[in-house]
C-alpha positions in Angstrom: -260.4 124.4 20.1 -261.9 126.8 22.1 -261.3 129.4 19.5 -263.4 127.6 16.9 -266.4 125.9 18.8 -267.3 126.9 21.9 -265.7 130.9 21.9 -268.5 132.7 21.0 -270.1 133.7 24.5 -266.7 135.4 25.3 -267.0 138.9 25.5 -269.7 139.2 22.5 -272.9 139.3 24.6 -274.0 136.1 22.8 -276.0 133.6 24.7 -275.9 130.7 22.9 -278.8 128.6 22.3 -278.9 125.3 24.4 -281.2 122.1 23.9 -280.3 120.0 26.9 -280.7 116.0 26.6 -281.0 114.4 29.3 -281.5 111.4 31.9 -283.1 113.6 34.6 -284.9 111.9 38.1 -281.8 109.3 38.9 -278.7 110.9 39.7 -279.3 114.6 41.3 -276.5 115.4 38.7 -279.3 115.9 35.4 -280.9 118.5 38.5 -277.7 120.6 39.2 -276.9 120.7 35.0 -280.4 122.2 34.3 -280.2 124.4 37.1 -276.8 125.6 36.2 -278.0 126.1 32.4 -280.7 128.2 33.5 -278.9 130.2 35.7 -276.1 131.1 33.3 -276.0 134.2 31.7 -273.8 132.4 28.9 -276.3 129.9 28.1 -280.0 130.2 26.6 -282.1 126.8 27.4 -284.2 126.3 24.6 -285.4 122.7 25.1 -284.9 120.1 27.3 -285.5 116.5 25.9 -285.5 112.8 28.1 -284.0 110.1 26.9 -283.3 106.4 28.8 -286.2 104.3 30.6 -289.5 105.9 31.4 -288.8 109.1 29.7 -292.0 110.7 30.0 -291.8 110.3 33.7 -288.3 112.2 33.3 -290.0 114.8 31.1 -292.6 115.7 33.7 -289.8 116.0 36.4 -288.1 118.5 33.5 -291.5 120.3 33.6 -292.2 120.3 37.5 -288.4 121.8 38.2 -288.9 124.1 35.2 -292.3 125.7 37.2 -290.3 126.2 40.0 -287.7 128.0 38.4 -290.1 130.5 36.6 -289.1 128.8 33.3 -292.3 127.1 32.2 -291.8 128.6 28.9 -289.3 125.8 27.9 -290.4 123.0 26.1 -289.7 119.4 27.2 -289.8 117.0 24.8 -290.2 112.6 25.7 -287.5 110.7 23.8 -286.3 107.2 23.3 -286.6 104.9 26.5 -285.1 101.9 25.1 -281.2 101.8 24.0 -280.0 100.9 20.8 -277.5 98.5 22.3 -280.4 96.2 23.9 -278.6 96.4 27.3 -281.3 96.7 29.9 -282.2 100.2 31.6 -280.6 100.8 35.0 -283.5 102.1 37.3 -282.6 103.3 40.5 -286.5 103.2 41.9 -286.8 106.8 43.6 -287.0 109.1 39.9 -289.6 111.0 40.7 -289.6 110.6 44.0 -289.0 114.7 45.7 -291.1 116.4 43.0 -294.3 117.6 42.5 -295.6 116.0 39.9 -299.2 117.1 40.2 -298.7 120.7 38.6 -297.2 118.6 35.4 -300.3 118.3 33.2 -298.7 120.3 29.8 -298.9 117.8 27.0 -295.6 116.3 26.3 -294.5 116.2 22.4 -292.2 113.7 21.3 -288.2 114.8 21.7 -287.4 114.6 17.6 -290.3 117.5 17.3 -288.3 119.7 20.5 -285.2 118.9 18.1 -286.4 119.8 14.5 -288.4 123.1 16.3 -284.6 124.3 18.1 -282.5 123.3 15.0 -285.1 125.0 12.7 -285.1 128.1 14.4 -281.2 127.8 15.7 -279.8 126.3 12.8 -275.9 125.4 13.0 -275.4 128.1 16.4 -277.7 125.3 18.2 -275.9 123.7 20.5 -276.6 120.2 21.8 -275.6 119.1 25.3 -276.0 115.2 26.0 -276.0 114.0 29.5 -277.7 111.5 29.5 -277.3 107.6 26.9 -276.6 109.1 23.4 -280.0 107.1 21.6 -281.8 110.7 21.0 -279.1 112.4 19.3 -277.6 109.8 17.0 -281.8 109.2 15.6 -282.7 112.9 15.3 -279.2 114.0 13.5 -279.4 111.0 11.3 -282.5 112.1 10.0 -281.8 115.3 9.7 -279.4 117.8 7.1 -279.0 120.5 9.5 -275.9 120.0 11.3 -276.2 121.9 14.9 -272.9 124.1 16.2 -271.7 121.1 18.0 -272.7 118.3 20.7 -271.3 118.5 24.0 -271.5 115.0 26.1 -270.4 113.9 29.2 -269.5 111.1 27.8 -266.0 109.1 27.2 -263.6 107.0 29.8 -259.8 108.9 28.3 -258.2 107.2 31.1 -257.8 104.0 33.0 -261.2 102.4 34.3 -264.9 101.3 33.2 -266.7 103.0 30.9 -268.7 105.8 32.0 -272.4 105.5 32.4 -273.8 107.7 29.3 -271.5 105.5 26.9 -272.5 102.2 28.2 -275.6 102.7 28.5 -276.0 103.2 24.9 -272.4 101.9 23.4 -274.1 101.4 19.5 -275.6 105.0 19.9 -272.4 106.3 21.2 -270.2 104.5 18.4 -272.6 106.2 15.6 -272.4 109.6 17.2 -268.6 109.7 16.7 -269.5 108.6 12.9 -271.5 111.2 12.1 -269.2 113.8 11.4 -271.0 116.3 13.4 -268.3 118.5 16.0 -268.2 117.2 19.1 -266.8 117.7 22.8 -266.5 115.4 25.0 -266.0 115.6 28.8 -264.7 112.2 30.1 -265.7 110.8 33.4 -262.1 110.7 35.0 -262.2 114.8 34.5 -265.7 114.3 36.2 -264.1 112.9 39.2 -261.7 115.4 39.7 -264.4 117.7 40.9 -266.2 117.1 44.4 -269.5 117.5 45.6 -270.1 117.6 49.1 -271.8 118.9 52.0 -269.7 122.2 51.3 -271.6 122.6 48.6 -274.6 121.5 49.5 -274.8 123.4 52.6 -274.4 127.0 50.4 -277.4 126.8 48.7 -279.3 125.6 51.7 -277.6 128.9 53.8 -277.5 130.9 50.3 -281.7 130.3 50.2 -283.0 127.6 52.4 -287.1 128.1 52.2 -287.3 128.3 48.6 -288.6 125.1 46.9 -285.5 124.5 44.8 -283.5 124.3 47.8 -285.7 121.9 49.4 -285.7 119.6 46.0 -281.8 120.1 45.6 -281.0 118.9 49.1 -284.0 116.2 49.1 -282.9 114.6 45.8 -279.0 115.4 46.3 -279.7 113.1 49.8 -281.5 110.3 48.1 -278.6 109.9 45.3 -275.9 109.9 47.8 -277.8 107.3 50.3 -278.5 105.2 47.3 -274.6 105.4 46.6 -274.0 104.9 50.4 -271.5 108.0 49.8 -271.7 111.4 51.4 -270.3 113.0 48.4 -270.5 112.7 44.6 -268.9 114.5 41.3 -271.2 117.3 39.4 -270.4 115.9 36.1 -273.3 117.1 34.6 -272.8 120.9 35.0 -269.2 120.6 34.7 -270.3 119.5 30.8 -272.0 122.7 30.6 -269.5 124.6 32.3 -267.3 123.2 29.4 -269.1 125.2 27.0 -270.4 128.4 29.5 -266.7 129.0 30.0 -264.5 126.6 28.0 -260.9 128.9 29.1 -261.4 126.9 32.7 -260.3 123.7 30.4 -258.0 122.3 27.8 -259.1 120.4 25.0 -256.9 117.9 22.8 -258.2 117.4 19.4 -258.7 113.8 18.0 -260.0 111.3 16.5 -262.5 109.4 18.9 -264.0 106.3 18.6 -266.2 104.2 20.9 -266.2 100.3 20.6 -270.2 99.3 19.7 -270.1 95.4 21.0 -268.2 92.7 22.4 -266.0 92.3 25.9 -264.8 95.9 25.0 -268.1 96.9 24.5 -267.6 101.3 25.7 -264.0 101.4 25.7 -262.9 104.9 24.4 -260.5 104.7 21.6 -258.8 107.9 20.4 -255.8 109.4 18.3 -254.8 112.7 18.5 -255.7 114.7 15.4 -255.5 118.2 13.9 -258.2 117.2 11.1 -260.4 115.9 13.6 -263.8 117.4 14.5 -264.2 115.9 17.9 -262.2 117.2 21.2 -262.0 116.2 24.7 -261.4 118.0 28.0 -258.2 117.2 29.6 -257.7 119.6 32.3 -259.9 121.5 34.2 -259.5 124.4 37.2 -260.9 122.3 39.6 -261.7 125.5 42.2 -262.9 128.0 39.7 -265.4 125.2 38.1 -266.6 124.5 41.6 -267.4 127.9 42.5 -268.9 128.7 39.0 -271.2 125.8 39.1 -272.8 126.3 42.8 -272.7 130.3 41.9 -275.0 129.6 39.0 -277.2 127.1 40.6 -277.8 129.8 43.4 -278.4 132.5 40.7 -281.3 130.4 39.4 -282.4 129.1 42.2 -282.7 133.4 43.4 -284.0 134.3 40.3 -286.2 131.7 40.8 -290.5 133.1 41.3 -290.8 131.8 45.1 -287.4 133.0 46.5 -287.5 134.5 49.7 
């Protein structure tokens, strides 16, 4: 798989373009993933979009960490709020709570004009990377012909256990992705879970850079998911999506056909058949050290790179 859809980076000098949808301002894990993207010399971010609940207040904490990483040149786009499926929105109460919102005046343009503007000028090497509920994707790409590279999701349950959040969220949007035809990659949340984050982590960045503002919203937001969780620890599902497609030789991939159940008592469930035809593909594996020492080495690199480091 990786020699088809998500080679390309490897060794041509290729950054390929990036339009990140996502749930950003509940779990710190949409802040790590758009940190990561920017600070990967793989990856080019050329849109972020919201999607799920009060996405214009997710857009404008896209904007305010943009500022802060120097990168206010990105466009954020407000998508849909409410799911296809009818199930209610699950709202923590602290998104954006730890940001400075004031600085976030930029008007904010819907998130099908961020998509038509990145697939117009990006055409089919446009990648799309879903971390968030799938409801913007499935209504911009059936409304449009042009067909992007591929989307990447975190997204899919390929083992025992509950669906993961992104799919259940959204189960009708997810269902009508996998109908589309479009390529896509999936990295399941039982892969998710096999990498840690912890106060290990944590603690580099703060050592790595601990007065830049970044630092102080990584570790502020980091502390309110995990005392909402009543954990000391989490899994950076999120960038480890993105890492997926950054450097897709740190997984393996089985190709198949992949299905997700709309309604009903099985409402989520991921079905899937393995397939040499198929155009979708899920991570199976992962190098569990290597992908935690990319991700937090990226997320320093932006958060360096970043206007106010010190």
């Amino acid at each position: 798989m990786s020699s088809t859809l998500l080679s390309f980076p490897n060794g041509s000098g290729v950054r390929i373009p990036v339009l990140l949808d996502t749930d950003i301002g509940s779990n710190v894990d949409d802040l790590l993933a758009l940190l990561f993207t920017l600070g990967n010399n793989s990856l080019n971010l050329v849109g972020v979009t919201t999607v799920y609940g009060d996405t214009m207040l997710r857009a404008r904490v896209a904007q305010s960490t943009l500022a802060l990483a120097g990168r206010a040149d990105v466009p954020v786009g407000a998508g849909i709020g409410t799911p296809q499926s009818g199930k209610p929105v699950f709202w923590t109460g602290h998104e954006g709570e730890g940001y400075d919102l004031s600085e976030t005046s930029e008007p904010v343009p819907p998130a099908s004009s961020i998509y038509v503007q990145a697939l117009k000028r990006h055409g089919s090497d446009l990648v799309i990377a879903a971390i968030g509920p799938l409801t913007n994707i499935v209504s911009v790409l059936q409304a449009t012909d042009v067909q992007p590279r591929c989307v990447i999701a975190m997204a899919g349950q390929f083992g025992p256990g509950e669906p993961d959040h992104n799919v259940s969220s959204d189960t009708v949007a997810a269902a009508q992705l996998m109908e589309l035809g479009v390529p896509v990659v999936l990295v399941g949340i039982e892969l998710c879970r096999q990498v840690p984050y912890d106060f290990t982590d944590l603690d580099a960045v703060i050592h790595a850079l601990p007065n830049h503002p970044l630092t102080k919203v990584v570790a502020d937001r980091t502390h309110a998911w995990w005392n909402y969780r009543g954990e000391s620890r989490s899994n950076p599902c999120d960038p480890l999506t993105l890492l997926a497609l950054a450097q897709p030789e740190l997984f393996d991939f089985q190709q198949a056909e992949i299905a997700f159940v709309p309604h009903g008592n099985k409402a989520g469930t991921t079905l899937w058949e393995a397939s040499d035809s198929a155009s979708s593909f899920f991570a199976t594996t992962v190098h569990v050290r290597r992908a935690r020492e990319i991700i937090w080495r990226n997320i320093i690199r932006c958060i360096h790179d970043a206007p106010a480091a010190t």
